[in-house]
C-alpha positions as CSV (number, residue, x, y, z in Angstrom):
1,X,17.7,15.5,-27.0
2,X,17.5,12.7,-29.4
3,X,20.1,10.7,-27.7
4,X,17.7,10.8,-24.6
5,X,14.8,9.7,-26.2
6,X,16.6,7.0,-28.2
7,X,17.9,6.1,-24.7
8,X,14.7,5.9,-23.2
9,X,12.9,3.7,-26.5
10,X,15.8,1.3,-26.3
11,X,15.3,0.7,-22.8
12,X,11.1,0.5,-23.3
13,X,11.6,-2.1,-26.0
14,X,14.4,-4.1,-24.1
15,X,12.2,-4.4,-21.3
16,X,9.2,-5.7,-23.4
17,X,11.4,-7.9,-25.7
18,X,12.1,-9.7,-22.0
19,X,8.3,-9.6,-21.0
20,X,7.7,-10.8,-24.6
21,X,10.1,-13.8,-23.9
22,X,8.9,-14.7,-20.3
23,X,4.7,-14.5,-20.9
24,X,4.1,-14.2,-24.7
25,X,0.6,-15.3,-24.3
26,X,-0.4,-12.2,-21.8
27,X,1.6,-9.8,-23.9
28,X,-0.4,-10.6,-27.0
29,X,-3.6,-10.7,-25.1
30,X,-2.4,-7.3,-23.6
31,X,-2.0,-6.0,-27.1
32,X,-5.4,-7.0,-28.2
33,X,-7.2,-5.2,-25.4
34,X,-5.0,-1.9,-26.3
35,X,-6.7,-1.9,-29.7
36,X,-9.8,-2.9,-28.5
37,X,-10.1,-0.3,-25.5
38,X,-8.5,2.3,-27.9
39,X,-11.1,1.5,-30.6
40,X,-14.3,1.7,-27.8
41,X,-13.3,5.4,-27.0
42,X,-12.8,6.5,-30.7
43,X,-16.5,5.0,-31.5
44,X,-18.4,7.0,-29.5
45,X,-17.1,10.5,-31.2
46,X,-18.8,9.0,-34.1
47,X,-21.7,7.4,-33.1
48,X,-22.4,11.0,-30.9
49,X,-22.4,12.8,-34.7
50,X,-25.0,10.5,-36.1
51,X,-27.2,11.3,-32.8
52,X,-26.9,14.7,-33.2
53,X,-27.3,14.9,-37.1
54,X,-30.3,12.5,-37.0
55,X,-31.5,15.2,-34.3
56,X,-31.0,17.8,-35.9
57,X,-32.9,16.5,-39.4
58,X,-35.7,15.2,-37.2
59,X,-36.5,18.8,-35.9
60,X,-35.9,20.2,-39.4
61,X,-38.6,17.7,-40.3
62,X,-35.9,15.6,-42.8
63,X,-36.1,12.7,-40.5
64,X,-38.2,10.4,-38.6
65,X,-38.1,10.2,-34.8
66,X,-37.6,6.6,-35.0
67,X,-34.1,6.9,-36.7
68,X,-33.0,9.4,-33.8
69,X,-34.1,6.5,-31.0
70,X,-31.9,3.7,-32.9
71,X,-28.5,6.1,-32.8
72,X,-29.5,7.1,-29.3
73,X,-29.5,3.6,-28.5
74,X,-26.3,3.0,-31.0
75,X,-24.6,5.3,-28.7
76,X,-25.8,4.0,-25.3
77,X,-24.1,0.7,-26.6
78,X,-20.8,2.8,-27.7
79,X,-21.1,4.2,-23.9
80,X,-21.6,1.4,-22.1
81,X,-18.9,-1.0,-24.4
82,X,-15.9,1.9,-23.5
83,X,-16.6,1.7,-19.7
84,X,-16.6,-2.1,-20.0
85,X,-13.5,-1.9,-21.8
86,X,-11.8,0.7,-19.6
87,X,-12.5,-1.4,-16.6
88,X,-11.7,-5.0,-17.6
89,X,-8.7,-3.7,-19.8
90,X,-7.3,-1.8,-16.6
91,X,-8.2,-5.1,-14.7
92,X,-6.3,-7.2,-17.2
93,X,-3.3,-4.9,-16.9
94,X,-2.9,-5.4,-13.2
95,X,-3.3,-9.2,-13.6
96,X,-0.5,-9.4,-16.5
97,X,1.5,-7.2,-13.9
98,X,1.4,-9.4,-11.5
99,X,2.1,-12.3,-12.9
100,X,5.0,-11.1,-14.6
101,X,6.0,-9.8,-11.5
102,X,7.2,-13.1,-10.4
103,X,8.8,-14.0,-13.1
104,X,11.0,-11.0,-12.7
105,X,11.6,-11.2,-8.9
106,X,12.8,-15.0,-10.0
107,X,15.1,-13.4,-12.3
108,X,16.7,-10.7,-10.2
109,X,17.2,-13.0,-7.7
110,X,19.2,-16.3,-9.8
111,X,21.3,-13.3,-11.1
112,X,21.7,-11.7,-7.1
113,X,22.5,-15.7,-6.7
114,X,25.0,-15.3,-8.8
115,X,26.9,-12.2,-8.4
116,X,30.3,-13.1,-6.5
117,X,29.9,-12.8,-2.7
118,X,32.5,-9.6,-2.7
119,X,30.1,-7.8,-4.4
120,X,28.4,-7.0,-1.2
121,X,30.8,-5.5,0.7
122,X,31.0,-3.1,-2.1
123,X,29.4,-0.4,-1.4
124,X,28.4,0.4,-5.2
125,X,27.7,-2.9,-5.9
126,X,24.7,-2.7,-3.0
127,X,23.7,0.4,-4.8
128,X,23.6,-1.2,-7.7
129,X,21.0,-3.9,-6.3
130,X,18.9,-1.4,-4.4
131,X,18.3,0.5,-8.0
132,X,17.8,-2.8,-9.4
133,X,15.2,-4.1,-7.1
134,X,13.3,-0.8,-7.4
135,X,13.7,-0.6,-11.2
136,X,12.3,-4.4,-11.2
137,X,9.0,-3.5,-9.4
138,X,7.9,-0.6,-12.2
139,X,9.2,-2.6,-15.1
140,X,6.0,-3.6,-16.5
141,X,4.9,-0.6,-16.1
142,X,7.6,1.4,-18.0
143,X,8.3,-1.4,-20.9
144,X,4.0,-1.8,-21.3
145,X,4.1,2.6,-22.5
146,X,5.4,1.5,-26.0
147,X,2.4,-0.5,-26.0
148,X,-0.3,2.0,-25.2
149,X,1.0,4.6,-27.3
150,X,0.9,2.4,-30.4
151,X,-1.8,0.2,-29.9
152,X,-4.2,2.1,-27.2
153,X,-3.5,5.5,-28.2
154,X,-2.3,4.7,-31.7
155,X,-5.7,3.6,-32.3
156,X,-7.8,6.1,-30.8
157,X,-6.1,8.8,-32.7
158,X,-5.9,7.7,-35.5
159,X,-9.5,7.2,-36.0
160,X,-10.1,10.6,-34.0
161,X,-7.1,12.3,-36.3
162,X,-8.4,10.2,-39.3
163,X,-12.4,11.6,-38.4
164,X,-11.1,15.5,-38.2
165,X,-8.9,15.4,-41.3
166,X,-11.8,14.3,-43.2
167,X,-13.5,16.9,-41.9
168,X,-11.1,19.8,-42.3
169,X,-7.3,19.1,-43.0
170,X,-6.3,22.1,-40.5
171,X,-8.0,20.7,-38.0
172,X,-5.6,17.6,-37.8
173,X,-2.5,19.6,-37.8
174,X,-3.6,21.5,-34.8
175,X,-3.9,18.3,-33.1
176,X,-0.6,17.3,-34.1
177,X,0.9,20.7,-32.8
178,X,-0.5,19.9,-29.1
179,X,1.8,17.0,-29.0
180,X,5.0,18.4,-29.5
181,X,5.6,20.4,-26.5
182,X,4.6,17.6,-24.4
183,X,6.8,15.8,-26.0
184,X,9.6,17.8,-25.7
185,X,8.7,18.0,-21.6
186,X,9.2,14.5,-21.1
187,X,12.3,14.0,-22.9
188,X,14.0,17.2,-20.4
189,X,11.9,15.3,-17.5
190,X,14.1,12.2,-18.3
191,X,17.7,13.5,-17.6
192,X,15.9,15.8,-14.3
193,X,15.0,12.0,-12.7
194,X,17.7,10.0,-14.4
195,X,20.1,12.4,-12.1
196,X,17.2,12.1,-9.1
197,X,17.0,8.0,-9.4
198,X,21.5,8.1,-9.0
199,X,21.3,10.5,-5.6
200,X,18.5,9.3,-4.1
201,X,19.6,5.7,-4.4
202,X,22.2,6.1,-1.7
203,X,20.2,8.0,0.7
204,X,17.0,5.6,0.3
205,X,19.3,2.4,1.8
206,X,20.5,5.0,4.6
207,X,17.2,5.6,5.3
208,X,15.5,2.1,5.5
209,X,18.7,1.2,7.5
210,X,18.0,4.1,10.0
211,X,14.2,2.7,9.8
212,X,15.7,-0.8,11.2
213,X,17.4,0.2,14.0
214,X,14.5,2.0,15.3
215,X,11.7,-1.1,14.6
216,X,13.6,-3.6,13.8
217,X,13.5,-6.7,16.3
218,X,17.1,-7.6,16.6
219,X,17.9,-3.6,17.6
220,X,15.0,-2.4,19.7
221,X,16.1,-3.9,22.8
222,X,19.9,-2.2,22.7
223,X,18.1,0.6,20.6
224,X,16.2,1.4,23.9
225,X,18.6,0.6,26.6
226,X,21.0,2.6,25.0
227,X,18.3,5.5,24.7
228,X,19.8,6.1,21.2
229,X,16.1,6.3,19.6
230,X,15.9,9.6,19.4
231,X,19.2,9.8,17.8
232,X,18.6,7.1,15.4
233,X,14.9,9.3,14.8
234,X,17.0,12.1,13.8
235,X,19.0,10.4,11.3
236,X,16.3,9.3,9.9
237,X,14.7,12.7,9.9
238,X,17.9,14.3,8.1
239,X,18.1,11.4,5.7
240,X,14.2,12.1,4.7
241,X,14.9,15.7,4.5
242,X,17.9,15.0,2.1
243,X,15.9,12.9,-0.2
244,X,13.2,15.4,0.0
245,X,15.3,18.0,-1.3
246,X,16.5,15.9,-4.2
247,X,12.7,15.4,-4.8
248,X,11.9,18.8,-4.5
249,X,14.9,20.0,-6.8
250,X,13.5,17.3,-9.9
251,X,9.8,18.8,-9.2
252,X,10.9,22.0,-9.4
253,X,12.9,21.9,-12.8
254,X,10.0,19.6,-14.0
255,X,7.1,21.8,-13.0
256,X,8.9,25.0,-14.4
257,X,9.3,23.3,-17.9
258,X,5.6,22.1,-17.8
259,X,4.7,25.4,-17.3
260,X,5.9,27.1,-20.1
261,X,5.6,24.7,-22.6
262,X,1.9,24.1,-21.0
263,X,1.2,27.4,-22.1
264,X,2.3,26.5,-25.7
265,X,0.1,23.7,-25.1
266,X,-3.0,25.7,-24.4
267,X,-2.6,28.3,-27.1
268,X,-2.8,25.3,-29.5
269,X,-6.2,23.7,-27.8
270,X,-7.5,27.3,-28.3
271,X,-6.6,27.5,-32.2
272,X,-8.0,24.2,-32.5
273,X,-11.5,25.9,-30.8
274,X,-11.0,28.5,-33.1
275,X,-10.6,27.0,-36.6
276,X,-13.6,24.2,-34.8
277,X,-16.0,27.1,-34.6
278,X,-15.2,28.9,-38.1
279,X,-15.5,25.6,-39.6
280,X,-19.1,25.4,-38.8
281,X,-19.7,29.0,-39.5
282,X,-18.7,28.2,-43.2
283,X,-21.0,25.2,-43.2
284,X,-17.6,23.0,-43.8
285,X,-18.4,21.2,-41.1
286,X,-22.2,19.7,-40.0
287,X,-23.8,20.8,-36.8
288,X,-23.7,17.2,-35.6
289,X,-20.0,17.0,-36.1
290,X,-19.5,20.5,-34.4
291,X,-21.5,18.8,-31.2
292,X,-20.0,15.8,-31.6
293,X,-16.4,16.7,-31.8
294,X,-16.8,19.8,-29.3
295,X,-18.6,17.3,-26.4
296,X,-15.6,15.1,-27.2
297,X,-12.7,17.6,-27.0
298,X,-12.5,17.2,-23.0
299,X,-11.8,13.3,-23.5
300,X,-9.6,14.3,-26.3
301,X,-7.5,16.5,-24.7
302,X,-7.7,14.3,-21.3
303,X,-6.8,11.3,-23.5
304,X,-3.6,13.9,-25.1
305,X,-2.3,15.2,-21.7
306,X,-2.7,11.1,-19.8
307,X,-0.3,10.0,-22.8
308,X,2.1,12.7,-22.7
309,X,1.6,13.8,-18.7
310,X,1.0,10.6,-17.7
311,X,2.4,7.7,-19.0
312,X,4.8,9.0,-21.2
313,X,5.7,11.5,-18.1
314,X,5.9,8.7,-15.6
315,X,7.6,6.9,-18.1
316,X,10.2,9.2,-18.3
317,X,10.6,10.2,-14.7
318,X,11.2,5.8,-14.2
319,X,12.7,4.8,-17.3
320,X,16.1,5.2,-15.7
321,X,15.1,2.7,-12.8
322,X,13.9,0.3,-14.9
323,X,16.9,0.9,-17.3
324,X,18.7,-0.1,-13.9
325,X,17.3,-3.8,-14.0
326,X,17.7,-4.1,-17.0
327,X,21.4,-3.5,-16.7
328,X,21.8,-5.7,-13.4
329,X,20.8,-8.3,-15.2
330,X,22.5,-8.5,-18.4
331,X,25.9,-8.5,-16.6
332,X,28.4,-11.0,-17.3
333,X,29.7,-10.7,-14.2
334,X,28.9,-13.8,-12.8
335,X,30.4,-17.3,-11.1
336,X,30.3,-20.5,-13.2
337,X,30.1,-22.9,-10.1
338,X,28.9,-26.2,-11.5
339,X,31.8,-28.5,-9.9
340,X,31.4,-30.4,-6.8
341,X,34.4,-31.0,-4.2
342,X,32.8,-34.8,-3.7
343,X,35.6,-37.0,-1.5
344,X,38.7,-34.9,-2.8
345,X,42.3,-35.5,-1.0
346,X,43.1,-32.5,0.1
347,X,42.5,-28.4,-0.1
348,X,45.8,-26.1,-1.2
349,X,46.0,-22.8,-0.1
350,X,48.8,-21.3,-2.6
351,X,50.4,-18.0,-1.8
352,X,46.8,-16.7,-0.8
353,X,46.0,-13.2,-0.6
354,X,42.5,-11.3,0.0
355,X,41.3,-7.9,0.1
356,X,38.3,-6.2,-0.1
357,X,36.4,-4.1,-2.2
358,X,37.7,-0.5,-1.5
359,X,40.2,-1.6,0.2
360,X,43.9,-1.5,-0.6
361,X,45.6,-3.7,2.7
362,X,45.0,-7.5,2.9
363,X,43.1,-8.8,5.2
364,X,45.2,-12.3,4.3
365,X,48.4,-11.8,3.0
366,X,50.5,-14.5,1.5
367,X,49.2,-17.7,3.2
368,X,50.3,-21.1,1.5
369,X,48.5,-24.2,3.7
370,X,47.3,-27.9,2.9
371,X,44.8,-29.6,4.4
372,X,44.1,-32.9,3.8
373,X,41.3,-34.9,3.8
374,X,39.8,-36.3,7.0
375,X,41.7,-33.8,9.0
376,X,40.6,-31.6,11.7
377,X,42.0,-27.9,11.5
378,X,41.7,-25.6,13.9
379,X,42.3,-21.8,13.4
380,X,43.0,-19.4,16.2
381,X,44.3,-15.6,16.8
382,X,43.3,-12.5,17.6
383,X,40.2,-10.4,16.6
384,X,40.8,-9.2,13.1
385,X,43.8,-11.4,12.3
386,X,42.0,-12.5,9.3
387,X,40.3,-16.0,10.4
388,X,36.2,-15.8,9.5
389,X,37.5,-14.7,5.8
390,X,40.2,-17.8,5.8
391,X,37.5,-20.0,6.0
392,X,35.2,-17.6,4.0
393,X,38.1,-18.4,0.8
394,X,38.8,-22.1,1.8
395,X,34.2,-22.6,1.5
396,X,34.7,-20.0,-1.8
397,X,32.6,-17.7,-0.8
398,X,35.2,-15.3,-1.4
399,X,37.6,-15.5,-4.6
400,X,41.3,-14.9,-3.9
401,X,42.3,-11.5,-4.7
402,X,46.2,-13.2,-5.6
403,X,46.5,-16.8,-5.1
404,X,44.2,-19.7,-5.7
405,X,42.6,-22.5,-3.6
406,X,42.7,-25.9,-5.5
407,X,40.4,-28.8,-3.8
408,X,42.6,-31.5,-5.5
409,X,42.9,-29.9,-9.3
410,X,39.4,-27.6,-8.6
411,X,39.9,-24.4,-8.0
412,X,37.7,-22.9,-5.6
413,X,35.8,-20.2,-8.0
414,X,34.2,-23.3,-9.5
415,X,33.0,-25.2,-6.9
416,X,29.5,-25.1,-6.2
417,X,29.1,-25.4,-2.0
418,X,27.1,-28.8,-2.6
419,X,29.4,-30.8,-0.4
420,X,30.0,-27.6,2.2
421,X,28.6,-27.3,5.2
422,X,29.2,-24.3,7.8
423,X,28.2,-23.0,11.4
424,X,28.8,-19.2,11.5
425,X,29.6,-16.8,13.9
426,X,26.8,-14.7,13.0
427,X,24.2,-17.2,12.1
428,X,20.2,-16.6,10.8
429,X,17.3,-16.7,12.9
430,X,14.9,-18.1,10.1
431,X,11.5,-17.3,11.5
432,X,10.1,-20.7,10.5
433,X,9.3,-24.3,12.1
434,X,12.5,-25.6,13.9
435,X,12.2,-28.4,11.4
436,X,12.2,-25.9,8.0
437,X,15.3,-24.2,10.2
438,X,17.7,-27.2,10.3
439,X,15.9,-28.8,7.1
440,X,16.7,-24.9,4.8
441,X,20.2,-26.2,4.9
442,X,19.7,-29.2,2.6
443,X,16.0,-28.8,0.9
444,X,16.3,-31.1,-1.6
445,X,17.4,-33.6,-0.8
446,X,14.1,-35.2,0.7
447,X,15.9,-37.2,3.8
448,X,12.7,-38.3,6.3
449,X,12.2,-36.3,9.1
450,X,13.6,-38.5,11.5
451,X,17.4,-36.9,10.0
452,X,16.2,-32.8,11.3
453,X,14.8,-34.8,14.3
454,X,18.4,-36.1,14.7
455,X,20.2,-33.6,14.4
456,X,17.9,-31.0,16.7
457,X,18.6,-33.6,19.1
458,X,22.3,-34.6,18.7
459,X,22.5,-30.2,18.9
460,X,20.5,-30.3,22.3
461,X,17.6,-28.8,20.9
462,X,14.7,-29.4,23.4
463,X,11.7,-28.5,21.6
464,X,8.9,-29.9,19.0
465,X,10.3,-29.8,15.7
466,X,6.9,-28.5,14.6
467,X,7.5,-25.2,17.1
468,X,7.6,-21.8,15.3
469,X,10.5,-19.6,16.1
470,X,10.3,-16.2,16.5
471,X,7.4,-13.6,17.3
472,X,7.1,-12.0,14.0
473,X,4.5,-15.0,13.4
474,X,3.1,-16.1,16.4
475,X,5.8,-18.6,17.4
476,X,8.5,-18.5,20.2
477,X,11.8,-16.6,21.0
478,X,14.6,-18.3,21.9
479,X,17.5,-17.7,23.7
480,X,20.9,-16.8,21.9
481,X,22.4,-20.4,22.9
482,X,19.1,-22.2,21.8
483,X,19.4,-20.1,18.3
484,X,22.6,-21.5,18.4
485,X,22.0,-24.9,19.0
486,X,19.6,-24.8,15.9
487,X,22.2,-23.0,13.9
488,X,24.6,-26.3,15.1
489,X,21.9,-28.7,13.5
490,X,21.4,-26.9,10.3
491,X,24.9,-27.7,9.8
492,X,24.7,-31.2,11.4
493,X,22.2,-31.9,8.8
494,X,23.5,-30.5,5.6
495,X,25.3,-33.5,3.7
496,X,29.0,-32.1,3.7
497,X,32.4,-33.7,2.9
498,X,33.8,-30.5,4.6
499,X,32.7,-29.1,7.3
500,X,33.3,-25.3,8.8
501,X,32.7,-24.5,12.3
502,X,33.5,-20.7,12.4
503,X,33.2,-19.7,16.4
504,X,29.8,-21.8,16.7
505,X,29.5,-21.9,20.5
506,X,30.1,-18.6,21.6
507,X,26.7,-18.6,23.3
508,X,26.9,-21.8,24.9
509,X,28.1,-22.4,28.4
510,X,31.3,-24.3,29.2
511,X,29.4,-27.7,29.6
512,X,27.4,-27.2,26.5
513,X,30.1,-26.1,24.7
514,X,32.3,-29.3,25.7
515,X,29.5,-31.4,24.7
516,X,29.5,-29.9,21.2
517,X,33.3,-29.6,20.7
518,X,33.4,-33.9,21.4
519,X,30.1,-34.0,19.2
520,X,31.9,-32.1,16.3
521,X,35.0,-34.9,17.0
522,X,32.8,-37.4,16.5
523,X,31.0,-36.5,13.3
524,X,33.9,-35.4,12.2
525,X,35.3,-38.7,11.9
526,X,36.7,-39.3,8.0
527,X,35.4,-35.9,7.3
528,X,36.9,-32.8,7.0
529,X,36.6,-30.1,9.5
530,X,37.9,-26.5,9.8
531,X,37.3,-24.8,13.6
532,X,37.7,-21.1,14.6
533,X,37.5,-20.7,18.2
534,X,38.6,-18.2,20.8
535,X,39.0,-21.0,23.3
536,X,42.2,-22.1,22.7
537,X,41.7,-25.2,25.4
538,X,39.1,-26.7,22.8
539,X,41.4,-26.4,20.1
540,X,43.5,-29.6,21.2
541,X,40.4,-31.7,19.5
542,X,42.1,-30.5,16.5
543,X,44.7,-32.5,14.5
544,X,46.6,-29.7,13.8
545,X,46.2,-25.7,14.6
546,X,47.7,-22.9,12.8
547,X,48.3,-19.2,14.5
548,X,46.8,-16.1,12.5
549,X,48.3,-12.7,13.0
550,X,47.4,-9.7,10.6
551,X,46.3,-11.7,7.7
552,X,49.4,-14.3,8.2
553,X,50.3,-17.6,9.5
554,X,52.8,-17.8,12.1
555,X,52.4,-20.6,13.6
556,X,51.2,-24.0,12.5
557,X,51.6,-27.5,14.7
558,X,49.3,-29.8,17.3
559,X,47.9,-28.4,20.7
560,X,51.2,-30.1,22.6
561,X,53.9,-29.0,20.3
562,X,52.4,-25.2,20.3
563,X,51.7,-25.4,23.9
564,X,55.3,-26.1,24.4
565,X,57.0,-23.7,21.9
566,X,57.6,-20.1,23.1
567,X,55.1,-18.3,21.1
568,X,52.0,-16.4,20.3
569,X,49.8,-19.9,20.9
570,X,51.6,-20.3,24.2
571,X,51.0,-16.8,25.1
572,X,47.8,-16.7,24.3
573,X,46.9,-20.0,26.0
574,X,48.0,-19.1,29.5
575,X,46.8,-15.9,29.6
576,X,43.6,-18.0,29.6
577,X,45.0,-19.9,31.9
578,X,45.0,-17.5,34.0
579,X,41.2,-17.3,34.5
């Protein structure tokens, strides 16, 4: 048990040591307004005795009704300075929240930035993130408890503890015992969620997948002609229904435990009632601190059963997710890519092999290529012989499992994309301006707008540059081969001194596509390109092409020497032929 709350205080203080380092200024202030709104409640137990003493003199005829208006008024001001407090400390508390918020968000994502591209075609690793980005959004939240219980409800009882003591040691003790099962509640409530937070993780990204294909704009369409909705609606029923279940099962165990030791819990308020009451009897107590503390024993046990219930409880119940982010990003796992390929001679592939996480076959096995600078490669083969993650290890987005990749004496793991520019298969459909679309690829570089303008146009974009694409804000759809053609000037645009052209006119008809194959030639010039295309006809633009069958290369020469040789370029070229 010790080992859990230890656990669970680490992981408090770790979290506010990094909200300490990113906004000092608004943890301090936070601390400030935790003594001060702790202080305001504790007052008013006080100031309520010298009412109801001053009362109780004044109708014994000890006391003048004059001193009983200035502590009624003294405690009007007690009242009225706790519910100022309560509200602009709470209000304070949601401000520091969000602005720490972005600081956070900033940090998960440079360290998602960072994380080797691999890591998401893992499926743990994507767990890993999900529990992370949920353990990032309640991290204030969690780390900020440590706070209130020493400063805001440090403070309060310990002028409350510190007022009964003086009163009647007993009394104090009591209070003390009312902790402890509470305590001991929250510590069982942290290994019930802990196990909660690690199921329901993989279920929640089922669900909000299922939740996609049924609303989401690029599946609707297919969603509907298929008629599959209802399908994909029961999925996502049975996935809700599995992470209900783990939900129920935590509530369960948690509201079992509560219930007992809530029991404890009450026999302890009633003692404290008790040895209250017999205190007064023996005139060891006033009548004005029997009223006073007795009118303040709801607060005082609301006040007892919000620290321990709730934010202790809460805490407990998220403490693992934030423990997740905290995790996530202290991981040394990262790329050191601060090199840039600049006008290098030439890329070596050196016995080259790749797999993927979870996966024990290559998908490229054992390829050894050069490519030198200026020249135009072209890859072909079959579906699934291994080209998109070729090119994936040539840009480095994908670190050789055995092998290396050397851009002159770089190796690719270092290289920091600067001087890379790409047209994917499956490209994005940012739903921006079609100038931010093709201008996202190089943002900072601050060409004039006459370069996007350029390249929309040397792409065959026909629209305003100032159109917004996409419904989701009021703009335009566009067709798959006009999304393409801005996908083609996104990576006109991008400085490169190597460009990859994986498949980038597969919505384009034959004319279109022609005119982009001889517009890629001509940019192309002293540059160095890398094409993946189906269209084996459009290869010959290349200065060489090399064959990839099950992860290998098996062939490797121009279009009229492969064209020629009895092989799989020659029989996949005529069977094109054909049609």
């Amino acid at each position: 048990m010790m080992n859990i709350v230890k656990k669970s205080v680490k992981t408090m203080l770790d979290g506010l040591s990094l909200l300490f380092h990113m906004k000092p200024g608004s943890i301090i202030g936070y601390i400030f307004g935790s003594i001060l709104h702790g202080f305001s409640w504790s007052i008013e137990i006080l100031c309520m005795q010298l009412l109801f003493d001053s009362v109780y003199d004044w109708a014994a005829g000890e006391e003048e009704i004059t001193k009983v208006w200035i502590n009624l008024l003294i405690l009007g001001i007690s009242f009225i300075f706790s519910q100022v407090m309560n509200g602009a400390f709470n209000c304070y508390g949601q401000n520091c929240n969000l602005r720490v918020s972005r600081y956070l968000s900033d940090l998960l994502f440079d360290k998602i930035k960072e994380i080797p591209l691999t890591a998401f075609e893992d499926t743990e690793q994507l767990e890993q993130i999900e529990k992370a980005v949920n353990g990032g959004r309640i991290l204030f939240w969690v780390s900020t408890t440590v706070l209130d219980i020493i400063f805001y409800y440090g403070t309060y009882f310990f002028i409350v503890g510190s007022y009964m003591i003086q009163l009647n040691p007993v009394l104090g003790f009591t209070l003390l015992l009312i902790f402890l099962p509470c305590i001991l509640s929250k510590s069982v409530n942290y290994l019930i969620f802990e196990k909660k937070e690690n199921l329901a993780a993989s279920e929640r990204r089922r669900m909000v997948c299922y939740e996609d294909f049924l609303t989401g704009l690029h599946f609707f369409k297919e969603t509907r002609l298929l008629g599959a909705g209802k399908y994909f609606q029961k999925l996502h029923i049975n996935s809700l229904k599995k992470l209900g279940k783990i939900e129920w099962q935590a509530q369960v165990s948690k509201g079992v435990i509560e219930l007992i030791l809530s029991i404890v819990t009450a026999v302890c308020y009633g003692l404290l009632l008790y040895l209250l009451f017999n205190s007064v009897l023996n005139h060891s107590i006033s009548l004005g601190a029997f009223a006073a503390i007795l009118g303040s024993l709801g607060r005082l046990y609301g006040n007892m059963n919000e620290i321990v219930s709730e934010r202790i409880g809460w805490a407990s119940e998220n403490v693992a997710s934030a423990g997740n982010f905290l995790n996530f990003i202290q991981k040394t796992e990262t790329e050191n890519r601060e090199k840039q390929i600049g006008n290098f001679h030439k890329i070596d592939l050196n016995n080259l092999s790749f797999s993927y996480p979870g996966s024990s076959e290559p998908v490229v096995k054992n390829v050894n290529l050069s490519i030198q600078r200026g020249e135009t490669l072209a890859i072909v083969g079959a579906n699934g012989s291994g080209k998109t993650t070729l090119c994936r290890l040539i840009m480095g987005l994908y670190i050789p499992t055995t092998g290396e990749i050397q851009y002159d004496n770089i190796s690719s793991s270092e290289i920091n994309y600067t001087d890379i520019s790409s047209v994917f298969q499956k490209y994005c459909r940012y739903e921006m301006s079609l100038r931010k679309n093709i201008e996202i690829s190089d943002p900072y570089t601050g060409n004039p707008y006459s370069y996007s303008e350029k390249a929309g146009r040397t792409a065959g974009v026909q629209i305003s540059m100032d159109t917004v694409l996409g419904r989701k804000f009021h703009g335009i759809d566009l067709s798959g081969g006009q999304w393409q053609r801005v996908a083609i000037a996104r990576g006109i645009y991008r400085k490169h001194s190597l460009l990859i052209l994986d498949e980038p006119t597969a919505a384009l008809d034959p004319l279109e596509e022609s005119r982009i194959y001889h517009m890629f030639q001509k940019i192309s010039e002293n540059k160095t390109a890398v094409i993946v295309t189906h269209r084996l006809a459009l290869s010959r633009i290349a200065d060489r092409i090399i064959v990839m069958k099950a992860g290998k290369i098996i062939q490797c020469g121009t279009f009229n020497e492969l064209v020629q040789e009895d092989g799989e370029y020659r029989k996949m070229y005529m069977e094109q032929l054909k049609w």
